[in-house]
Every structure is written in structure tokens, then in C-alpha cells.
DSSP file (Angstrom, degrees, kcal/mol; ACC not computed):
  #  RESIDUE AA STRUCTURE BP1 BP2  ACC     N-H-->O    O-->H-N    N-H-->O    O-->H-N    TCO  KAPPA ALPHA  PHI   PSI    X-CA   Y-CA   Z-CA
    1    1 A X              0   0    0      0, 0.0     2,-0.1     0, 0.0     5,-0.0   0.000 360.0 360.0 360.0 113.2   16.5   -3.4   -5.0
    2    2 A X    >>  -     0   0    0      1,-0.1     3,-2.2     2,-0.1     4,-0.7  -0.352 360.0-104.3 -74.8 174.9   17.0    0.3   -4.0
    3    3 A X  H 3> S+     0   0    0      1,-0.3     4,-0.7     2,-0.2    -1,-0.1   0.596 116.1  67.9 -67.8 -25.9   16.5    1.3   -0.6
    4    4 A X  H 34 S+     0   0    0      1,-0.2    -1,-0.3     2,-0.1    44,-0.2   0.481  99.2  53.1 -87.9  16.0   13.4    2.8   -1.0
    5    5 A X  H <4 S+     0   0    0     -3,-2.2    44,-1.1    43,-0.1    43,-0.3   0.720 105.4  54.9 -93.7 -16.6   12.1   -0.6   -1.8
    6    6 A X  H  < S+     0   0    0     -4,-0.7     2,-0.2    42,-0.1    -2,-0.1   0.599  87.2 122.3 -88.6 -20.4   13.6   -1.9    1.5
    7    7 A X     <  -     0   0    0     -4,-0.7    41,-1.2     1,-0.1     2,-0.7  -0.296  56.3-140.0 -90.0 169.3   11.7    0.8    3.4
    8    8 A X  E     -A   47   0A   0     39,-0.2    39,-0.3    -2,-0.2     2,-0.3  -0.650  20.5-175.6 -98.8 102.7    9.4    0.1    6.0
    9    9 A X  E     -A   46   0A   0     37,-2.2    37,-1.8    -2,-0.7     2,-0.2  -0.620  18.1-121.4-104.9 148.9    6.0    2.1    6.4
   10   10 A X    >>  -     0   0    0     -2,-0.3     3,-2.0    35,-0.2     4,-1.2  -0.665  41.7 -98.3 -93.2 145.5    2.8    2.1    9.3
   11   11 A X  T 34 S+     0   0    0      1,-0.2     4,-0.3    -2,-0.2    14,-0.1   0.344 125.7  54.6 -78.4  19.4   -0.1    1.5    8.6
   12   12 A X  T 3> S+     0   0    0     -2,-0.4     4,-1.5     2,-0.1    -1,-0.2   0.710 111.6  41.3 -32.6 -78.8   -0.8    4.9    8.4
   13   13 A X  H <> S+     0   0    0     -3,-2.0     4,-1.2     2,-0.2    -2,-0.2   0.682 112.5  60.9 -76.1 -29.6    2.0    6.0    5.8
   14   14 A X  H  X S+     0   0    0     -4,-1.2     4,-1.9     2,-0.2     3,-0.3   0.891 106.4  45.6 -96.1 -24.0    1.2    2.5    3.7
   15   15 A X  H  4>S+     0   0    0     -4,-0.3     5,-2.6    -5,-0.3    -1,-0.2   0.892 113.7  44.1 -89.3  -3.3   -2.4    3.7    3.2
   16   16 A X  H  <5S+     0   0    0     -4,-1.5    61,-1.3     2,-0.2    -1,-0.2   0.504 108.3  61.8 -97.4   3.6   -1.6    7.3    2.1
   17   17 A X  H  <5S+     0   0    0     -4,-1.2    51,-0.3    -3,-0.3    -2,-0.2   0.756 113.6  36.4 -56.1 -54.8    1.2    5.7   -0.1
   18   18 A X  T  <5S-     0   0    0     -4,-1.9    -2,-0.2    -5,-0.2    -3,-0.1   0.460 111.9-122.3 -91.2  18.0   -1.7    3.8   -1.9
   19   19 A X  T   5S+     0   0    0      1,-0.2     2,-0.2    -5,-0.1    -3,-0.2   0.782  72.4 117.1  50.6  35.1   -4.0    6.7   -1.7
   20   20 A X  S   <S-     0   0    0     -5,-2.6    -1,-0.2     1,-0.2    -2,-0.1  -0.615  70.4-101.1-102.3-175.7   -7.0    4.6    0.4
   21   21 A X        -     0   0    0     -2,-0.2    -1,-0.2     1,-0.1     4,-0.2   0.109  36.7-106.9 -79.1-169.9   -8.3    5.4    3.9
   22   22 A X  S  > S+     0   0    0      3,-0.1     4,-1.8     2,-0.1    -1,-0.1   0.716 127.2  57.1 -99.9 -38.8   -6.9    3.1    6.7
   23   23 A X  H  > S+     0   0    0      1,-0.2     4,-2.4     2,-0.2     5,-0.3   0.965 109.7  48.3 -58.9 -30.9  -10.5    1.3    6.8
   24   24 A X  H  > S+     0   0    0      1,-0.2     4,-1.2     2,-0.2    -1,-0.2   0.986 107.8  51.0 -64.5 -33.0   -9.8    0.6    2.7
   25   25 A X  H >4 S+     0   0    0     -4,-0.2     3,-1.6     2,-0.2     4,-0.4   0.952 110.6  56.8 -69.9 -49.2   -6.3   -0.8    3.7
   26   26 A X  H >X S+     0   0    0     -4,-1.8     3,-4.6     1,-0.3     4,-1.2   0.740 109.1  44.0  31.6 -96.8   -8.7   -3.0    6.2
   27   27 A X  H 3< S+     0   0    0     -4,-2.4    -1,-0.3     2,-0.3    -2,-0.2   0.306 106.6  52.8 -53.1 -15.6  -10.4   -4.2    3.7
   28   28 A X  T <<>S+     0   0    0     -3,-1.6     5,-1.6    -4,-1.2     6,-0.3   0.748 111.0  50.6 -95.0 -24.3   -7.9   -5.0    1.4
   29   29 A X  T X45S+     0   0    0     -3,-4.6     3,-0.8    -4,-0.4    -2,-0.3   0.728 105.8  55.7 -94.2 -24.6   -6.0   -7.2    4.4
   30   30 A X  T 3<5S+     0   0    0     -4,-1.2    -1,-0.2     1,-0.2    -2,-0.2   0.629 102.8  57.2 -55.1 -15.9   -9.1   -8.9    5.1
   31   31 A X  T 3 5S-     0   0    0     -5,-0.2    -1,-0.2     3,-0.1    -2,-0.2   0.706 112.6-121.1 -75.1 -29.6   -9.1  -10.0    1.1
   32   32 A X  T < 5S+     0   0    0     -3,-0.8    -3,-0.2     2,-0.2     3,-0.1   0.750  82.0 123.7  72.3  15.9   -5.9  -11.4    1.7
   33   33 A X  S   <S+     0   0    0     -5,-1.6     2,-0.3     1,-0.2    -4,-0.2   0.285  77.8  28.1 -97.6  -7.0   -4.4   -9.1   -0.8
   34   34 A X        -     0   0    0     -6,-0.3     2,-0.9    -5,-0.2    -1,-0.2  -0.830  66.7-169.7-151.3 121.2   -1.8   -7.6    1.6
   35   35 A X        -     0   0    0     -2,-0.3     2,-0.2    -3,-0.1    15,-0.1  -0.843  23.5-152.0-122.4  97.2   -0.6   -9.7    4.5
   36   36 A X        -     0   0    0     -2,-0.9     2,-0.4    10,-0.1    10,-0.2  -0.449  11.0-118.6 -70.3 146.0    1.4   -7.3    6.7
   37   37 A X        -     0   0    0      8,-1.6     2,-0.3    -2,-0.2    -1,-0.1  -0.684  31.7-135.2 -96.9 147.6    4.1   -7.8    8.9
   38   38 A X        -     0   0    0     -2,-0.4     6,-0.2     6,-0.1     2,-0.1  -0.730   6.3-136.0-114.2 163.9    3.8   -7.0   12.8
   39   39 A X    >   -     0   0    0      4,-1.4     3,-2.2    -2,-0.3    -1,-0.0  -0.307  43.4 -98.0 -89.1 161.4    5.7   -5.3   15.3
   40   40 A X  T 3  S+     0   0    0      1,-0.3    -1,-0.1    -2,-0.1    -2,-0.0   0.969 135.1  45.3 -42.2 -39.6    5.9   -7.3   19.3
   41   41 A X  T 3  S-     0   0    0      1,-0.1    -1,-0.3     2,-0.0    -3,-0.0   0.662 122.9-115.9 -78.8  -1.4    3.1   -4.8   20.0
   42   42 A X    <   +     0   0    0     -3,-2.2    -1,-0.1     1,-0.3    -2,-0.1   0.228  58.7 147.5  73.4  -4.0    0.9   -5.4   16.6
   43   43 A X        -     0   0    0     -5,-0.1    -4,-1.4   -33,-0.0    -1,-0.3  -0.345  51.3-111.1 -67.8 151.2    1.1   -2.7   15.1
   44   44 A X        +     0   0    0     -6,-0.2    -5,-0.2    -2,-0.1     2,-0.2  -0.048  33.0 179.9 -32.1 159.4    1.0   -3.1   11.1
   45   45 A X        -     0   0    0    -35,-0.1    -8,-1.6    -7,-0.1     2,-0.3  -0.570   5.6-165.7-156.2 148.4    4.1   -2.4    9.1
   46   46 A X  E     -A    9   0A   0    -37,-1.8   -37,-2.2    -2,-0.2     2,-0.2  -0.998  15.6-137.0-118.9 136.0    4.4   -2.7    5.0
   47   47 A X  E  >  -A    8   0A   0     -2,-0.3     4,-1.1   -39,-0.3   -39,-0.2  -0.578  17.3-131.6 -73.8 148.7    7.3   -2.7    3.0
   48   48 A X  H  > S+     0   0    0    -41,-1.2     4,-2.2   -43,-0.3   -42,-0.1   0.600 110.6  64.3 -53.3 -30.7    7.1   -0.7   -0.1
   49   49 A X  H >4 S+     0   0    0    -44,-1.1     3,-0.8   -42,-0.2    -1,-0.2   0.985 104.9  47.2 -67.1 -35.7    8.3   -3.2   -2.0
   50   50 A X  H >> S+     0   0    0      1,-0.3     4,-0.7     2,-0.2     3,-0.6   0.656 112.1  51.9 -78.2 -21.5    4.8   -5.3   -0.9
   51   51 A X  H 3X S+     0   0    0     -4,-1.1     4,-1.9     1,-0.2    -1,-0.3   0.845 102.9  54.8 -73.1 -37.4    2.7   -2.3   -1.7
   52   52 A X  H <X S+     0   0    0     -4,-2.2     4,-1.1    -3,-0.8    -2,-0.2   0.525 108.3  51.3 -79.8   0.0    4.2   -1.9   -5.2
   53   53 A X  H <> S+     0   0    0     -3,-0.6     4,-1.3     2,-0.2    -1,-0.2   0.478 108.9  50.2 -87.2 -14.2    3.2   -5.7   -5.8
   54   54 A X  H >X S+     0   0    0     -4,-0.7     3,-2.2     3,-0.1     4,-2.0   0.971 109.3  53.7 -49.5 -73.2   -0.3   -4.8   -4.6
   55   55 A X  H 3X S+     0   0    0     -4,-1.9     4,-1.5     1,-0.3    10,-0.2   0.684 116.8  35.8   1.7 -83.3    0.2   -2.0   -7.1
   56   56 A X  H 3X S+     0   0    0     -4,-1.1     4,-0.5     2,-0.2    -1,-0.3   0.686 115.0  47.0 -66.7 -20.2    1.0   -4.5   -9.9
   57   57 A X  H XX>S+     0   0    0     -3,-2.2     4,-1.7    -4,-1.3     3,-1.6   0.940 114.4  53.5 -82.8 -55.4   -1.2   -7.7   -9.4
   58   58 A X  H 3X5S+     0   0    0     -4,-2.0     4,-0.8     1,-0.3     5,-0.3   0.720 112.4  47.0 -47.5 -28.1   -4.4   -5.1   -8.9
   59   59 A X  H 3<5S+     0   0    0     -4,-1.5    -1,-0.3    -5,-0.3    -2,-0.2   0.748 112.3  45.9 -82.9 -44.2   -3.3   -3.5  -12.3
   60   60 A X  H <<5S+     0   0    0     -3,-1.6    -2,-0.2    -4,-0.5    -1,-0.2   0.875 121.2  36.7 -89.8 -47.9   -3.0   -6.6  -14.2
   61   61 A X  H  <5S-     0   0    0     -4,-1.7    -2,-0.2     2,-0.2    -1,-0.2   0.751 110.3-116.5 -85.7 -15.2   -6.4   -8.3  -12.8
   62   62 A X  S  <<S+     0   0    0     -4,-0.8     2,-0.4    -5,-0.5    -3,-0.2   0.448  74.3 118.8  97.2  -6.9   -8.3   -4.8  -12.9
   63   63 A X        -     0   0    0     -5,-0.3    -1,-0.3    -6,-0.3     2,-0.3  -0.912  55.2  -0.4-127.4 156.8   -8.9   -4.6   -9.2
   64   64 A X  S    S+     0   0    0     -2,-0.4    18,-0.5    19,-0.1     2,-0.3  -0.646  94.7   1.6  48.0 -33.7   -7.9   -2.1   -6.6
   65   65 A X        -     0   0    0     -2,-0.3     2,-0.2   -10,-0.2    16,-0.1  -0.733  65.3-108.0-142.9 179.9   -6.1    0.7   -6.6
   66   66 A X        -     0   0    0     14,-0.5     2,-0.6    -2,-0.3    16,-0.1  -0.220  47.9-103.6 102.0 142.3   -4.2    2.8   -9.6
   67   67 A X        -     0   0    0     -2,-0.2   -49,-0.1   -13,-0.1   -15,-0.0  -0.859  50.4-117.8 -92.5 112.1   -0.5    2.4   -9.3
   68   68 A X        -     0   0    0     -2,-0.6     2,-0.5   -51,-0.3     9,-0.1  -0.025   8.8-135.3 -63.1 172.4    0.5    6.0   -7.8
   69   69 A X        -     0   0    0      7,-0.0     9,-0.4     2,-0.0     2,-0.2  -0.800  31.4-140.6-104.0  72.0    2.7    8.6   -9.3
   70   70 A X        -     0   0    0     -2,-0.5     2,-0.2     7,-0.1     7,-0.1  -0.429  12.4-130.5 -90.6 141.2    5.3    9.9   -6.6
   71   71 A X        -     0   0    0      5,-1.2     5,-0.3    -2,-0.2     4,-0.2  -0.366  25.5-139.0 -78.3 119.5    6.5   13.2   -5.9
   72   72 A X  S    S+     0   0    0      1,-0.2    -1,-0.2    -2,-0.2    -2,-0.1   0.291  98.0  49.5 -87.2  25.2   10.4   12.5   -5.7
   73   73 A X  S    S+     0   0    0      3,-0.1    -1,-0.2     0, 0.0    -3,-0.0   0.680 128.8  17.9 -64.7 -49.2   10.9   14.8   -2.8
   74   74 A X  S    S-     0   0    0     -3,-0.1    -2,-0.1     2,-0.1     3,-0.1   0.919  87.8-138.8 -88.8 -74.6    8.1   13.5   -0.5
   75   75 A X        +     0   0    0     -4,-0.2    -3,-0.1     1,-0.2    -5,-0.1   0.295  53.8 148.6 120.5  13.6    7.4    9.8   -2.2
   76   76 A X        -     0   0    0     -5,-0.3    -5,-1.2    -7,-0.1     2,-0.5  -0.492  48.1-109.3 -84.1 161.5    3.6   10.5   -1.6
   77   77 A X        -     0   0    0    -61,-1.3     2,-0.6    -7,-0.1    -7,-0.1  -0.896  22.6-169.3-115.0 135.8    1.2    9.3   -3.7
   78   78 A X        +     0   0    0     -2,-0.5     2,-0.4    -9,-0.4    -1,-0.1  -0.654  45.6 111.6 -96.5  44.4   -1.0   11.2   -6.1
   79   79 A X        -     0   0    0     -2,-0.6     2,-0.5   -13,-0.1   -11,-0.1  -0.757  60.4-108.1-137.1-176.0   -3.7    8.9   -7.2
   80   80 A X        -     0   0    0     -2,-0.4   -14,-0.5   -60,-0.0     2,-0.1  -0.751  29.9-137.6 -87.9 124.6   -7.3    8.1   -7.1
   81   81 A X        -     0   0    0     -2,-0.5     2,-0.2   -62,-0.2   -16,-0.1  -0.505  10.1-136.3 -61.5 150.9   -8.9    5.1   -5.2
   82   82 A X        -     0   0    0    -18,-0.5     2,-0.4    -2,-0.1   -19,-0.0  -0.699  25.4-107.0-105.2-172.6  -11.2    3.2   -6.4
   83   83 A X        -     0   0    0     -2,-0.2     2,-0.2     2,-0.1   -19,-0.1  -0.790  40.3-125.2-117.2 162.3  -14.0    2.2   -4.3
   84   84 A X              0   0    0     -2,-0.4    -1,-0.0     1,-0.1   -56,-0.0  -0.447 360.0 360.0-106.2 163.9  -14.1   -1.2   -3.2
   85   85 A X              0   0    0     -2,-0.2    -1,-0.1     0, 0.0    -2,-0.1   0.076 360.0 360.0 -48.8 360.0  -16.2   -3.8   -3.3
């Protein structure tokens, strides 16, 4: 596991890593399809590695997002949403 699987992103950073809104990323933890870990205060945080297993069960089953393509300076993601359900 490299270290950018180990890092830790807000929920902010994890929905422009999957290239939705924060209301899609919502919607996508109300699915139960991402279960985030929280901070004392609540805030959200996602691991990359758990975003790249969205990535791959949505791929396999046909629903949610395109697995991005990242820019190896930034790590942002370059891809299309799809629109949800």
C-alpha cells in the first residue's frame, strides 16, 4: 500500500477526488456505498484507499462514478459524473 493510499481527505477533497458535488457524495453515504470516518467534531474524512473501492465496486456493478484519471502532480480527478439516481 503506497502512501497515497494511506492518505486522508475532507469531505470536500474526497468529492472533487471523485468528481461529484458534496450533495452527490451525500447521496452516495446515505446509499451506504461510502461509510466515512469522523473526526471528535464530525467532520467527514475518507481515505483514498476507500474511494478507490467505491471506484471499483461502482465499475464492476455499473453504478456511480467513472474511475478518475489523476494528474500526477496535483492527484485531482478528471472525470465525468454520472447523475445519480
Amino acid at each position: 500500500m503506497g502512501s497515497e493510499d494511506r492518505r486522508i481527505l475532507a469531505a470536500r477533497e474526497a468529492a472533487e477526488y471523485l468528481g461529484v458535488s458534496l450533495a452527490t457524495l451525500r447521496k452516495i453515504e446515505s446509499r451506504g456505498e461510502l461509510v466515512p470516518s469522523r473526526t471528535p467534531g464530525g467532520h467527514r474524512r475518507y481515505s483514498v484507499a476507500m474511494l478507490d473501492e467505491y471506484f471499483e465496486r461502482s465499475r464492476r456493478d455499473g453504478s456511480g462514478v467513472e474511475a478518475p484519471e489523476h494528474d500526477e502532480t496535483t492527484h485531482s480527478s478528471s472525470i465525468e459524473s454520472e447523475a445519480l439516481r
